[in-house]
N, C-alpha and C positions, 0 to 999 in steps of 0.2 A: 258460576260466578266468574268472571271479567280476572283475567291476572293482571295485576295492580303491581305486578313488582319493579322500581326503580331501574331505567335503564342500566348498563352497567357503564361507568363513568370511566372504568379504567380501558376497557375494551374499546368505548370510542376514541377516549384517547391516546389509545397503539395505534388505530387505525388514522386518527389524526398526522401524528408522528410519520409514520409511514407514506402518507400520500403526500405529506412535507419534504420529505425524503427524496420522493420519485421525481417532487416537480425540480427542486430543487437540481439535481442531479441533470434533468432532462432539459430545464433552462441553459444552463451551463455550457451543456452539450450546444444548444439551437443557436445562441445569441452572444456567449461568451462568457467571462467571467463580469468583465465592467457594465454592461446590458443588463446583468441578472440583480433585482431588485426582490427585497420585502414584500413589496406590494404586489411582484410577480409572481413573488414564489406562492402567496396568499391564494392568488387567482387563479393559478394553476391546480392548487388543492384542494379548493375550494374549501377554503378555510378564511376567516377575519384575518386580518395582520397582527391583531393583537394578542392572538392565539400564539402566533411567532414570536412577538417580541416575548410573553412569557415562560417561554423555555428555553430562549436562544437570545443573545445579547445584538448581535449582527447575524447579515447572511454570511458572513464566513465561519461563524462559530455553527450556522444550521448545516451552511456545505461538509464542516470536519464528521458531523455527527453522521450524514450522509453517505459518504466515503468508508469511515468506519463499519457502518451497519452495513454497505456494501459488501466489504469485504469477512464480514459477518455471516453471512446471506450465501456470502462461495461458499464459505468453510462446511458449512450444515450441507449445504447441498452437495457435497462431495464424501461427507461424513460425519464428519465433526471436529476430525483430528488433519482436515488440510495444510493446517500451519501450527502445526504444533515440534513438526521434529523436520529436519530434512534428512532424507533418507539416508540411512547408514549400511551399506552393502560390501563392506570391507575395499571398498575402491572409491577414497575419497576423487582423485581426477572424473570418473563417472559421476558421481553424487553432485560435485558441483555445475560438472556439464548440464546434466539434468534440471537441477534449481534454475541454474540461470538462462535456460533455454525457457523454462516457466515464466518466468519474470520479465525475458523478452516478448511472450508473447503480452501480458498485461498489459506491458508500457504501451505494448502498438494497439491495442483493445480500444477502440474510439469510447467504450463506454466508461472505461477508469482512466485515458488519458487526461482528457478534458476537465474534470474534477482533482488529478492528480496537479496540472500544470497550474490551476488557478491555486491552489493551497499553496504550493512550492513559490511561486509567485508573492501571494498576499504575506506569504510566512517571512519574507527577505523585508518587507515595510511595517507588519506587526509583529515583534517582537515578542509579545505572548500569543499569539495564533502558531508561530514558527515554533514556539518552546512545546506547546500540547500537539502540533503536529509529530514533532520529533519523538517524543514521551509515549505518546499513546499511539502512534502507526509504527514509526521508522526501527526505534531502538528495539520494541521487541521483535520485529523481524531479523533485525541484526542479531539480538542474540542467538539464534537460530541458526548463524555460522558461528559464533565464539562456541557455541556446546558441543558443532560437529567438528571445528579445527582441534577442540580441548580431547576428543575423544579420537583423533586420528594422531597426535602425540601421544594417547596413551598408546597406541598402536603402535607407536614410532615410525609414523611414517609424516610427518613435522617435526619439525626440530622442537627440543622440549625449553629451547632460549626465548623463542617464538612469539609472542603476545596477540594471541588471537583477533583480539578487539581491533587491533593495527592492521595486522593480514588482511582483514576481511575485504577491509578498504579496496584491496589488490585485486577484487573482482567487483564488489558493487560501483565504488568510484567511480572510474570508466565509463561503465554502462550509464550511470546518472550523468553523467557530464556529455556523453552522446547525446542521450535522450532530450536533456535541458535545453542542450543551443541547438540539438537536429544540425551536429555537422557531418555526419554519416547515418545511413539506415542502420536499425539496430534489427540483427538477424541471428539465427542462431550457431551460423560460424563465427561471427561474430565474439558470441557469450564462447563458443568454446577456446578460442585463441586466446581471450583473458583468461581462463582457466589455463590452459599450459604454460602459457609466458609467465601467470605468478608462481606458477609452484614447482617449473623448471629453470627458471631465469630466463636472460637473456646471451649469457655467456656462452661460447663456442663452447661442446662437448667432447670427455675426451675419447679421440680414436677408437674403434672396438669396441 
């Protein structure tokens, strides 16, 4: 007898989702962020457009989804737990060198630049695109130094007046604001110089 059993509806539609994703991402990449269209992202998917408009308000709400499941997509492939902690090796100066040398290489990654610069971008003119971008990407990677600056005061090696939230700013900042206008190459002497200038100053040391 013939099996008769109903496609599965949800499996085509991960697999929908996902080549929505790809195109989306790979548009972006080829033609830019203002080029990349609905109707393109459709055609690249080979999907209807009105597949998109039903789970996606605009292309920039398909690109956030995009972005996300990307880096989605690293985490599993490395383990599961790739952005879950930043390493804790009793030498926060090492621990942040290392992250930030990570994050150097991302930004310069043409495959997360290009989808990263159009978000950062669209996020400054939509004001609820910039709010979910913040929410759902930026803030929980930020918390990821508030838990290891909170845990390197309990060590006492940060002052315990300290307000981690604030700090962090002392290394990512910088790097974002490199990255945004490209007014220097971002390298990873680069990442480590912000890492010693915030957590040694910039104040002469004394003698001895």
């Amino acid at each position: 007898m013939a099996d008769t059993k109903a496609p599965d509806s949800t499996r085509r539609s991960e697999r929908s989702r996902r080549a929505i994703y790809a195109a989306a991402l790979a548009l972006v990449g080829e033609v830019g962020y203002a080029k990349t269209t609905i109707e393109g992202i459709a055609a690249r998917a080979g999907v209807g457009k009105q597949t998109i408009y039903r789970w996606w308000p605009s292309k920039a709400a398909v690109l956030l989804d995009a972005f996300l499941d990307l880096g989605r997509q690293a985490n599993e492939a490395l383990g599961g737990d790739a952005d879950s902690e930043i390493p804790d090796t009793g030498d926060l100066e090492a621990d942040l060198k290392f992250v930030l040398r990570a994050t150097v290489d991302e930004m310069n990654d043409p495959v997360y630049e290009a989808p990263s610069r159009a978000l950062a971008a669209e996020g400054v003119i939509n004001p609820e695109l910039g709010a979910q971008f913040v929410e759902l990407l930026l803030e929980p990677q930020l918390q990821l130094y508030v838990k290891r600056l909170r845990a390197a005061q309990e060590a006492g090696d940060v002052r315990a007046d300290i307000d981690p939230r604030i700090a962090l700013e002392l290394f990512v900042g910088p790097l974002a604001h490199r990255w945004l206008l490209r007014t220097l190459p971002l390298t990873h002497e680069y990442a480590d110089r912000l890492v010693e200038y915030a957590l040694h100053g910039l104040a002469p040391r004394p003698a001895g």
